[in-house]
Structure formats: structure tokens, C-alpha cells
PDB file of N, CA, C and O in Angstrom:
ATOM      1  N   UNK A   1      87.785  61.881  -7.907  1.00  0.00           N
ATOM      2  CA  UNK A   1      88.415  61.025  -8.902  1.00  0.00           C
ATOM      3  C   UNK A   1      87.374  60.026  -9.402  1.00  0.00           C
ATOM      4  O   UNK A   1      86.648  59.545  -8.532  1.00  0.00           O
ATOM      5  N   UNK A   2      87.191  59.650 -10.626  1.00  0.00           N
ATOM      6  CA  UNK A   2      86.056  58.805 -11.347  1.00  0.00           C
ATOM      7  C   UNK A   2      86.350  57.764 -11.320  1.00  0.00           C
ATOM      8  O   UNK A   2      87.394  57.515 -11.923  1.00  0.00           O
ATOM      9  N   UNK A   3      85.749  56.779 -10.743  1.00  0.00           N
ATOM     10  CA  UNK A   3      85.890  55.517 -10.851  1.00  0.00           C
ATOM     11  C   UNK A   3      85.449  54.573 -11.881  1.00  0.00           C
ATOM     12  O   UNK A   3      84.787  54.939 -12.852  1.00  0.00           O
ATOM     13  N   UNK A   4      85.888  53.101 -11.635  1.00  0.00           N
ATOM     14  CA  UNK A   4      85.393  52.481 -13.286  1.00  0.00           C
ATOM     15  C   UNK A   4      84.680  51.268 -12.493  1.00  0.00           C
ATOM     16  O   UNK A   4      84.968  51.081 -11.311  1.00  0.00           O
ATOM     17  N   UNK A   5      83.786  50.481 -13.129  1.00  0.00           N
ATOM     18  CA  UNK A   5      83.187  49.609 -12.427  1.00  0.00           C
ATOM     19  C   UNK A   5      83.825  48.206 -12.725  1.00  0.00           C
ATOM     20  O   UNK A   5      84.689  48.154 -13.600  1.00  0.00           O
ATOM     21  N   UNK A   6      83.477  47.127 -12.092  1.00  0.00           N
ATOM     22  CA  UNK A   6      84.762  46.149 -11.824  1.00  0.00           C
ATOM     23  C   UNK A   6      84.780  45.843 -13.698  1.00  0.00           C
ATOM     24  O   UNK A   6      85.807  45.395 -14.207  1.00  0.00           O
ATOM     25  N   UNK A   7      83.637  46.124 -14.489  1.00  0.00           N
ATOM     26  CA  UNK A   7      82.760  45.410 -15.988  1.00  0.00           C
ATOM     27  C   UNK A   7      83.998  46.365 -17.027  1.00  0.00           C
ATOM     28  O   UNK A   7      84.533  45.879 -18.024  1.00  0.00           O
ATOM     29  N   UNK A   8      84.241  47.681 -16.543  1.00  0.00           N
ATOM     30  CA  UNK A   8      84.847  48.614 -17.198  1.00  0.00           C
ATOM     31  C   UNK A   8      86.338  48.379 -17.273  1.00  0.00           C
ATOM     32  O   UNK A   8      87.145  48.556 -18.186  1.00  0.00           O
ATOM     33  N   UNK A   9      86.461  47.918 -16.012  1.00  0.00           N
ATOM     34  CA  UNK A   9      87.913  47.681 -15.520  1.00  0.00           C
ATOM     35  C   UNK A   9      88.612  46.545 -16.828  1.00  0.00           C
ATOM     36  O   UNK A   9      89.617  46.744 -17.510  1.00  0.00           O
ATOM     37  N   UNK A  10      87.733  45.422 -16.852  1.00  0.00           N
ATOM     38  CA  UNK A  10      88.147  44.488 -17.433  1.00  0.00           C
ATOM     39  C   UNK A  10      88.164  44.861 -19.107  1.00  0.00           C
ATOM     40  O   UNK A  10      89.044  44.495 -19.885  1.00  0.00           O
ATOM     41  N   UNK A  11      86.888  45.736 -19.479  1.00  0.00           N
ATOM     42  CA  UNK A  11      87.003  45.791 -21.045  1.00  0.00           C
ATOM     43  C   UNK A  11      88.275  46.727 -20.618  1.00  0.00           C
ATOM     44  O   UNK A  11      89.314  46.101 -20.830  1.00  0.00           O
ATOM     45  N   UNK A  12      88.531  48.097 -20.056  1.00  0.00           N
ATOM     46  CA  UNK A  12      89.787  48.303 -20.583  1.00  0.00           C
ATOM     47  C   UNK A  12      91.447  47.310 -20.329  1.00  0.00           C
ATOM     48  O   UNK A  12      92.198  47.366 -21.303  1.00  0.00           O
ATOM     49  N   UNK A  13      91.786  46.754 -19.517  1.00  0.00           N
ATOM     50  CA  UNK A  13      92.650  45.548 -19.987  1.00  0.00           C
ATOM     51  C   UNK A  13      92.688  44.927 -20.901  1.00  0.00           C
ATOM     52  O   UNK A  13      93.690  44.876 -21.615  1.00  0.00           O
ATOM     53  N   UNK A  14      91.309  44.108 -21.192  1.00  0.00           N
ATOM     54  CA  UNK A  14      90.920  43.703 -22.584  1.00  0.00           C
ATOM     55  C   UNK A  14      91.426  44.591 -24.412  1.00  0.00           C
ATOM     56  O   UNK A  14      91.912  44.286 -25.501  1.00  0.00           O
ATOM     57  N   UNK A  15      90.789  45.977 -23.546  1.00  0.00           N
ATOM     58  CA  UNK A  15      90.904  46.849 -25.195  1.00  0.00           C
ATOM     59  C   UNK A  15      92.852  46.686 -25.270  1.00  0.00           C
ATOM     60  O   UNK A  15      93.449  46.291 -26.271  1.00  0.00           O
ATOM     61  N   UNK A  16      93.504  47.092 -23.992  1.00  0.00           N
ATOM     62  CA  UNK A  16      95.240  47.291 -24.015  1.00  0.00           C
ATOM     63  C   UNK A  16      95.764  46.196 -24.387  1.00  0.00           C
ATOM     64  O   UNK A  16      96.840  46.361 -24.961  1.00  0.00           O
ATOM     65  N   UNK A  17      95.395  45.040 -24.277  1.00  0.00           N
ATOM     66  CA  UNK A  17      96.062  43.675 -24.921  1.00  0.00           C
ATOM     67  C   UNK A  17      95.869  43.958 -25.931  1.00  0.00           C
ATOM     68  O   UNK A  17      96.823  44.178 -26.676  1.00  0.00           O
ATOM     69  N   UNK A  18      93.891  44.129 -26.617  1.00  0.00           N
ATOM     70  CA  UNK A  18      93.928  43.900 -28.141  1.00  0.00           C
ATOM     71  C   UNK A  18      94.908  44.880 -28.732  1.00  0.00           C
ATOM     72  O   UNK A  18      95.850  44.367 -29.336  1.00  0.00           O
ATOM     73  N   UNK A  19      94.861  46.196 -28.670  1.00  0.00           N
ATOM     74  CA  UNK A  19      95.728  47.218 -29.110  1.00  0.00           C
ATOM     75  C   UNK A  19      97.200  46.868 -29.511  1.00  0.00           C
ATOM     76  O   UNK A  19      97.819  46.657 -30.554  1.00  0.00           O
ATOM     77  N   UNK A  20      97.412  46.904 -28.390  1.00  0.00           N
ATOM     78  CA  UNK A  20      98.909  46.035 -28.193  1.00  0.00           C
ATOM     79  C   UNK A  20      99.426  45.090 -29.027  1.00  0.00           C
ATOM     80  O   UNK A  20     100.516  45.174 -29.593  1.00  0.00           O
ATOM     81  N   UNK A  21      98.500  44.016 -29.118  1.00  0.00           N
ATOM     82  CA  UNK A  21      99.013  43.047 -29.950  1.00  0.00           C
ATOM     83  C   UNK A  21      98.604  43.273 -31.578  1.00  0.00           C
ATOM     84  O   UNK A  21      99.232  42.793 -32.522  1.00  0.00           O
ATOM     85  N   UNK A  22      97.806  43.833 -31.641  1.00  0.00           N
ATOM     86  CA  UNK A  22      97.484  44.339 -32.947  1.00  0.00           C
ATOM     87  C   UNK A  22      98.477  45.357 -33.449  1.00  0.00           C
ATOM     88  O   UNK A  22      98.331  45.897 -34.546  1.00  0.00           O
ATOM     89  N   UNK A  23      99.288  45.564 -32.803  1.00  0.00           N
ATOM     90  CA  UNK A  23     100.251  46.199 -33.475  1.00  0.00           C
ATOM     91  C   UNK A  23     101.864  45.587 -33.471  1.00  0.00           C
ATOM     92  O   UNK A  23     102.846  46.233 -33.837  1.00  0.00           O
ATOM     93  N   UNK A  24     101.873  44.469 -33.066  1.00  0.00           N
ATOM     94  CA  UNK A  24     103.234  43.696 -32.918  1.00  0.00           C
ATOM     95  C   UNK A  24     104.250  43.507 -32.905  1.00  0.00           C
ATOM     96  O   UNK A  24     104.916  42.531 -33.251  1.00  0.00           O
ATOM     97  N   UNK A  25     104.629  44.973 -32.259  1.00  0.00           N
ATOM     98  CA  UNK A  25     105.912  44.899 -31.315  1.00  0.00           C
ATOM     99  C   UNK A  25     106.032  44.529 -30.376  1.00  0.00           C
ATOM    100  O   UNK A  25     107.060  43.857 -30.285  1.00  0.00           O
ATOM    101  N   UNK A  26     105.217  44.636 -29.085  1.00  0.00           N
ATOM    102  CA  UNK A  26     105.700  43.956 -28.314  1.00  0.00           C
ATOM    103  C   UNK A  26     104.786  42.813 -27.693  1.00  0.00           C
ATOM    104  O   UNK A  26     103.706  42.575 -28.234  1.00  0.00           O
ATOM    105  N   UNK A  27     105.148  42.173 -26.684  1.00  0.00           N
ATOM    106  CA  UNK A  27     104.352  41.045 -26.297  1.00  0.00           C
ATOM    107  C   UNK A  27     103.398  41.092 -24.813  1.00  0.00           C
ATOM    108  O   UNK A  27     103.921  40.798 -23.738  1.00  0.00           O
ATOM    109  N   UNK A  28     102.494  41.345 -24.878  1.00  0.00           N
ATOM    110  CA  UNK A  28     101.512  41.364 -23.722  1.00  0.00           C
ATOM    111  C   UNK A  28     100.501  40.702 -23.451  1.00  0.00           C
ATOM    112  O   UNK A  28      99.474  40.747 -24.128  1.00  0.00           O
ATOM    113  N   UNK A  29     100.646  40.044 -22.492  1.00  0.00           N
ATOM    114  CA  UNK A  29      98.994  38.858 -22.180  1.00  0.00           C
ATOM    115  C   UNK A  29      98.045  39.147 -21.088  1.00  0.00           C
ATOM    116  O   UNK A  29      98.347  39.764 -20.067  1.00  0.00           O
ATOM    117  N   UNK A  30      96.765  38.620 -21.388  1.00  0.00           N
ATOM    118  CA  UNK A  30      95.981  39.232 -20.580  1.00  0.00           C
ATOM    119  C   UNK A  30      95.384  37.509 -20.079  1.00  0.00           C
ATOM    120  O   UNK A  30      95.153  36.582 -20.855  1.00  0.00           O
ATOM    121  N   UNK A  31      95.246  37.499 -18.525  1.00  0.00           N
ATOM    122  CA  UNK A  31      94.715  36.446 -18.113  1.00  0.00           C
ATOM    123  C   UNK A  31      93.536  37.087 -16.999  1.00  0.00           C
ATOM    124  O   UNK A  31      93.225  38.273 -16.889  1.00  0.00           O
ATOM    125  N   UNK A  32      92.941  35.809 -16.147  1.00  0.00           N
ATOM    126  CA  UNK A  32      92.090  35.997 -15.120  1.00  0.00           C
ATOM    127  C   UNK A  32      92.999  36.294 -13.680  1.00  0.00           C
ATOM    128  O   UNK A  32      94.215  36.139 -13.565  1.00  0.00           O
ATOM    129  N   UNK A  33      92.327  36.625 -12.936  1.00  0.00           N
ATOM    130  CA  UNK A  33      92.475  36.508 -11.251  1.00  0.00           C
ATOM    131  C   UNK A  33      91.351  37.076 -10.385  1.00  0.00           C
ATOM    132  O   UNK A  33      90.932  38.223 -10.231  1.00  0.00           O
ATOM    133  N   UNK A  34      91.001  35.891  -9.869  1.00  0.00           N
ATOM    134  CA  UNK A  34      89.938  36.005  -8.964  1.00  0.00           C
ATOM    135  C   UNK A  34      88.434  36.752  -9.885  1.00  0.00           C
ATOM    136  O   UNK A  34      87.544  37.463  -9.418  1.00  0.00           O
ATOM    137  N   UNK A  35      88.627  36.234 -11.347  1.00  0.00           N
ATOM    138  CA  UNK A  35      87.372  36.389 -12.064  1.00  0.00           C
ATOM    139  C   UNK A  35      87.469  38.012 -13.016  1.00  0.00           C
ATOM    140  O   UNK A  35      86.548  38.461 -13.697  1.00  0.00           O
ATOM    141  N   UNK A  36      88.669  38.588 -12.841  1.00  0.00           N
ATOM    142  CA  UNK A  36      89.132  39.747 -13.042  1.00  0.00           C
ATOM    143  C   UNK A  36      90.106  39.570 -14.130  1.00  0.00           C
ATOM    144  O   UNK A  36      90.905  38.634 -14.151  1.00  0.00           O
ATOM    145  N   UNK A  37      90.006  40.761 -15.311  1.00  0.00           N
ATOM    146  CA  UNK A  37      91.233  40.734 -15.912  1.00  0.00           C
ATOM    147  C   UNK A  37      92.437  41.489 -15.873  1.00  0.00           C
ATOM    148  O   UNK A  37      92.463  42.685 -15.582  1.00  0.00           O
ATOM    149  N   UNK A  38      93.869  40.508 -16.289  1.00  0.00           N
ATOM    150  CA  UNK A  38      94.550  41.530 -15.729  1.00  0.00           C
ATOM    151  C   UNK A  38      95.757  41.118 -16.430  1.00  0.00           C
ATOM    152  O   UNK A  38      96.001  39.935 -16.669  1.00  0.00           O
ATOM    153  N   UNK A  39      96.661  42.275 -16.825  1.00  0.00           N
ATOM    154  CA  UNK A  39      97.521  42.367 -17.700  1.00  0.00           C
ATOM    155  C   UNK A  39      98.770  41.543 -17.632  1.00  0.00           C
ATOM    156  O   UNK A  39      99.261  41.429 -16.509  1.00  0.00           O
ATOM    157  N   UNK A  40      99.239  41.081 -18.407  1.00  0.00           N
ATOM    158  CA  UNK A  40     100.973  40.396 -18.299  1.00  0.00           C
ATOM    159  C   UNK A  40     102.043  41.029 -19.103  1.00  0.00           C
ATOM    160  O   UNK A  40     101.974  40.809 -20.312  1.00  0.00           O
ATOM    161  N   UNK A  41     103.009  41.761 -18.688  1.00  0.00           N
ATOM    162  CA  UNK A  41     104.105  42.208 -19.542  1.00  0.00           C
ATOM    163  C   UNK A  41     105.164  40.779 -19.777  1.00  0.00           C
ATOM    164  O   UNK A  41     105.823  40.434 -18.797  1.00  0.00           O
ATOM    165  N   UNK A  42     105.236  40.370 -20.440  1.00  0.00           N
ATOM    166  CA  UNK A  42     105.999  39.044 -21.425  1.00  0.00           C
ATOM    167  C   UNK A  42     107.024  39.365 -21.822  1.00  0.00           C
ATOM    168  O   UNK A  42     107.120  40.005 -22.869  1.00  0.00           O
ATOM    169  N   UNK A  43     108.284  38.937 -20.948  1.00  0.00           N
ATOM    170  CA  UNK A  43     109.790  39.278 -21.547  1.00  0.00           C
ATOM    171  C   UNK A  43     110.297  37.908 -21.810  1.00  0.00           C
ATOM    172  O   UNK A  43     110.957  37.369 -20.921  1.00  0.00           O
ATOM    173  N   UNK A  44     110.015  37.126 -23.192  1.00  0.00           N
ATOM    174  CA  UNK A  44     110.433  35.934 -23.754  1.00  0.00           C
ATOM    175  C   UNK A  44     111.869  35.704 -23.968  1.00  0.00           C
ATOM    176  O   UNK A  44     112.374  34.593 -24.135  1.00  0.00           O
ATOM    177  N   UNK A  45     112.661  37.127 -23.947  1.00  0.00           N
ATOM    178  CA  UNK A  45     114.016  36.611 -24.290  1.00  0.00           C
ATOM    179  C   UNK A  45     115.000  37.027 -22.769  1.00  0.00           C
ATOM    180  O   UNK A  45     114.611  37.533 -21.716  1.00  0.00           O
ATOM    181  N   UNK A  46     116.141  36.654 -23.117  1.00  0.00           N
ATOM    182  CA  UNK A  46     117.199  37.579 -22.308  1.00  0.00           C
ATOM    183  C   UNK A  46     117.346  38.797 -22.819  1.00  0.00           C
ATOM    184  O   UNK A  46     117.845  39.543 -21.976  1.00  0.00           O
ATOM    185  N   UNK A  47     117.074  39.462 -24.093  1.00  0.00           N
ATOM    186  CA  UNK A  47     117.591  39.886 -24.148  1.00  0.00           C
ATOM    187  C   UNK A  47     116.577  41.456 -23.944  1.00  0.00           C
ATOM    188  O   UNK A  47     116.969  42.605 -24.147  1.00  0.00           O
ATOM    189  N   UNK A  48     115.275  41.028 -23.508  1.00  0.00           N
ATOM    190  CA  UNK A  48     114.796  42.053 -23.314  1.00  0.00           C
ATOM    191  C   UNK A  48     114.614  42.819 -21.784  1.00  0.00           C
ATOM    192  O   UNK A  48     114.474  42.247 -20.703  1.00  0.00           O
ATOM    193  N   UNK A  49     114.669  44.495 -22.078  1.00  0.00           N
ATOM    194  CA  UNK A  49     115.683  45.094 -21.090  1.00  0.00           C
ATOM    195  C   UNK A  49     114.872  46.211 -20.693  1.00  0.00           C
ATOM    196  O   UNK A  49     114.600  47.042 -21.560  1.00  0.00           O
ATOM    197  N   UNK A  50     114.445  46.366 -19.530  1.00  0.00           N
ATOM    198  CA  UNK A  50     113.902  47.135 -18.551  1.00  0.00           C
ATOM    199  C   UNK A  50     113.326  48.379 -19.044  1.00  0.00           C
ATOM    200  O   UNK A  50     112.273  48.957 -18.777  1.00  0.00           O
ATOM    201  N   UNK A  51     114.558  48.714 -20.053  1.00  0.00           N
ATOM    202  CA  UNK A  51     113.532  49.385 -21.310  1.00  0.00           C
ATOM    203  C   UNK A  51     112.486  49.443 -21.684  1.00  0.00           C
ATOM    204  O   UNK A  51     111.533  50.215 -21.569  1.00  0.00           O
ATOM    205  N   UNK A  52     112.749  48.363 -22.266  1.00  0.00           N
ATOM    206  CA  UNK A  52     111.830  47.803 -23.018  1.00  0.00           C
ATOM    207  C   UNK A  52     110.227  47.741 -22.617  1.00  0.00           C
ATOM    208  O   UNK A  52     109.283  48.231 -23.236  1.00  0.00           O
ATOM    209  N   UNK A  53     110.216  46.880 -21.222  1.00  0.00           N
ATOM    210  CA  UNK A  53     109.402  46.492 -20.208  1.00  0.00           C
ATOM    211  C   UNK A  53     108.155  48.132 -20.006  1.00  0.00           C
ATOM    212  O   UNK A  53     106.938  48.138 -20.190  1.00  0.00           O
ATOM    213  N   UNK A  54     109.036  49.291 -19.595  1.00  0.00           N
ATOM    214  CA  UNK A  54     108.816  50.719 -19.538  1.00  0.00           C
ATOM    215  C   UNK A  54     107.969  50.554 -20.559  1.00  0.00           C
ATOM    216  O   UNK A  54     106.758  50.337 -20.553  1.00  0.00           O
ATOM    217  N   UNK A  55     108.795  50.691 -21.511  1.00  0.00           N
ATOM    218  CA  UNK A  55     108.110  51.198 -22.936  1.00  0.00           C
ATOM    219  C   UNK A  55     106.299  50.410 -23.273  1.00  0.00           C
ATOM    220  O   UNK A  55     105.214  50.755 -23.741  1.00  0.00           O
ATOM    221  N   UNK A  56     106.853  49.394 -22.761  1.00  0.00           N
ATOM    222  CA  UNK A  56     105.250  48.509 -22.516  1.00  0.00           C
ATOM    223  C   UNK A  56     104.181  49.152 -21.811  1.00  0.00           C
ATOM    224  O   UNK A  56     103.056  49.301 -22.288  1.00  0.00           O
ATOM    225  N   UNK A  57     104.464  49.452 -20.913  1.00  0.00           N
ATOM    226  CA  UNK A  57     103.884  50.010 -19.463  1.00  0.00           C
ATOM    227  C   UNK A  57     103.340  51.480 -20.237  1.00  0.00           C
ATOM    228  O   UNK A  57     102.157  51.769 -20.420  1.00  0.00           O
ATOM    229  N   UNK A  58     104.453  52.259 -20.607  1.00  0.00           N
ATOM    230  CA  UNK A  58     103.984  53.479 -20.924  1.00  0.00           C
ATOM    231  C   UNK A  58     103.041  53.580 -22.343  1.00  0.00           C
ATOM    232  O   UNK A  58     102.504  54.633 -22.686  1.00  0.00           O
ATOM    233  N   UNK A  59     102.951  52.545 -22.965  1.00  0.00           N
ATOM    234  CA  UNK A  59     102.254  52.183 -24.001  1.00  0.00           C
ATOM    235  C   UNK A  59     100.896  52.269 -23.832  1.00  0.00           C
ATOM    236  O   UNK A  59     100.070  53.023 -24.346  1.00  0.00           O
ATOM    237  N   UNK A  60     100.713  50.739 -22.457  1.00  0.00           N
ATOM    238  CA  UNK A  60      99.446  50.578 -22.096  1.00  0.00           C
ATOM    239  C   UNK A  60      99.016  51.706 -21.350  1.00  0.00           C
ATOM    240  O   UNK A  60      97.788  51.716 -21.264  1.00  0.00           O
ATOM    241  N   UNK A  61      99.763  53.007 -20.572  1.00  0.00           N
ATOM    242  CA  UNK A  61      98.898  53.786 -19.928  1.00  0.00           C
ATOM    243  C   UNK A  61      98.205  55.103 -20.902  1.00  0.00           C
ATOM    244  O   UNK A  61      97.310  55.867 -20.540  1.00  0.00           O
ATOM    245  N   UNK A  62      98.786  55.093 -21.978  1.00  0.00           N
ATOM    246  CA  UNK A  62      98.639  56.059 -23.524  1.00  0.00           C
ATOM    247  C   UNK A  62      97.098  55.721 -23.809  1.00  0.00           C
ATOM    248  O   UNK A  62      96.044  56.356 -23.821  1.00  0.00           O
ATOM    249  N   UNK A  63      97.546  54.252 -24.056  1.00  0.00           N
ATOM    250  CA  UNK A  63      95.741  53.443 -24.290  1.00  0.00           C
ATOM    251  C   UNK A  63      94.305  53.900 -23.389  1.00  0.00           C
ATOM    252  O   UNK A  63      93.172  54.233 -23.736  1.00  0.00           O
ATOM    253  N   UNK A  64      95.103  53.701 -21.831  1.00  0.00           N
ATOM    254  CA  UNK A  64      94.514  53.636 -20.809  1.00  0.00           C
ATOM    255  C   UNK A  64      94.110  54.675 -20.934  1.00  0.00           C
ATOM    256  O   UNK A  64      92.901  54.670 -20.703  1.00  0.00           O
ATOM    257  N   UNK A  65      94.670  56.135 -21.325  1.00  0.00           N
ATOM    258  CA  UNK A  65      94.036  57.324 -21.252  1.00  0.00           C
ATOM    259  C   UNK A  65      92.928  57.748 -22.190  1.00  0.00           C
ATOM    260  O   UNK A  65      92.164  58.695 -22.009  1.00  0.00           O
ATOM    261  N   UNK A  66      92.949  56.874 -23.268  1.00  0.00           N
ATOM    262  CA  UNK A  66      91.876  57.384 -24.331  1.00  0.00           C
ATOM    263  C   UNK A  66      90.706  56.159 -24.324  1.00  0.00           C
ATOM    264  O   UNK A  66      89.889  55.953 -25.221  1.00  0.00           O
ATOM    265  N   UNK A  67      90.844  55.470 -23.168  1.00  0.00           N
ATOM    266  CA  UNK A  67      89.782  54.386 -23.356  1.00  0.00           C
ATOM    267  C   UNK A  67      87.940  54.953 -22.997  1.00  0.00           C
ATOM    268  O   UNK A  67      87.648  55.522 -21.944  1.00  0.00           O
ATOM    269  N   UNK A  68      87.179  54.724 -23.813  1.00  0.00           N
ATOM    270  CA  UNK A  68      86.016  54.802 -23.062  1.00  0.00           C
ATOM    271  C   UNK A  68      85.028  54.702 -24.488  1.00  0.00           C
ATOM    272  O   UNK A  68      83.801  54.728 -24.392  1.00  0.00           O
TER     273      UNK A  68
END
């Protein structure tokens, strides 16, 4: 299995936020931890629904697959 180096790791988080938000449906943030970046799925309302959340997730792993 191919690994990514900690430098790779972060541009792709990086590229799935920009993506993401560049297209503005839904809401995703990207912060630090422990010098690392790392993704936030952002459910601002009540009224958003586990669905939804998925649909995020399966978004960013679409990205995740064509990154390089």
C-alpha cells in the first residue's frame, strides 16, 4: 500500500477544503493539530442531517482519489 509523506498528507486536506469550498454547497474547514492538517465537517444548522454529513465525507474521499 503507498504511502504519503506527512508534506503530502497536508497538501491533500488542503486541496479537499479548497475544492470543497470552491464549489459551495457545503461547509468544510480545515485547521492544525499537532502542526498537521486536518479536516472539519461543519454542521451550522439543526437542520443538517447525517446525510448530509455522508455526502461530505463521500465528496472529500472522490477528491482524495484523484489527488496527486
Amino acid at each position: 500500500q503507498p504511502t504519503m509523506s506527512e508534506e503530502e498528507l497536508n497538501r491533500l486536506q488542503e486541496q479537499i477544503h479548497r475544492t470543497i469550498q470552491r464549489k459551495g454547497q457545503r461547509i468544510i474547514s480545515v485547521t492544525r493539530v499537532g502542526g498537521r492538517a486536518a479536516l472539519r465537517a461543519v454542521a451550522v444548522s439543526p437542520e443538517v442531517t447525517t446525510e448530509a454529513l455522508l455526502n461530505t465525507l463521500a465528496e472529500a474521499l472522490q477528491i482524495a482519489g484523484s489527488f496527486r
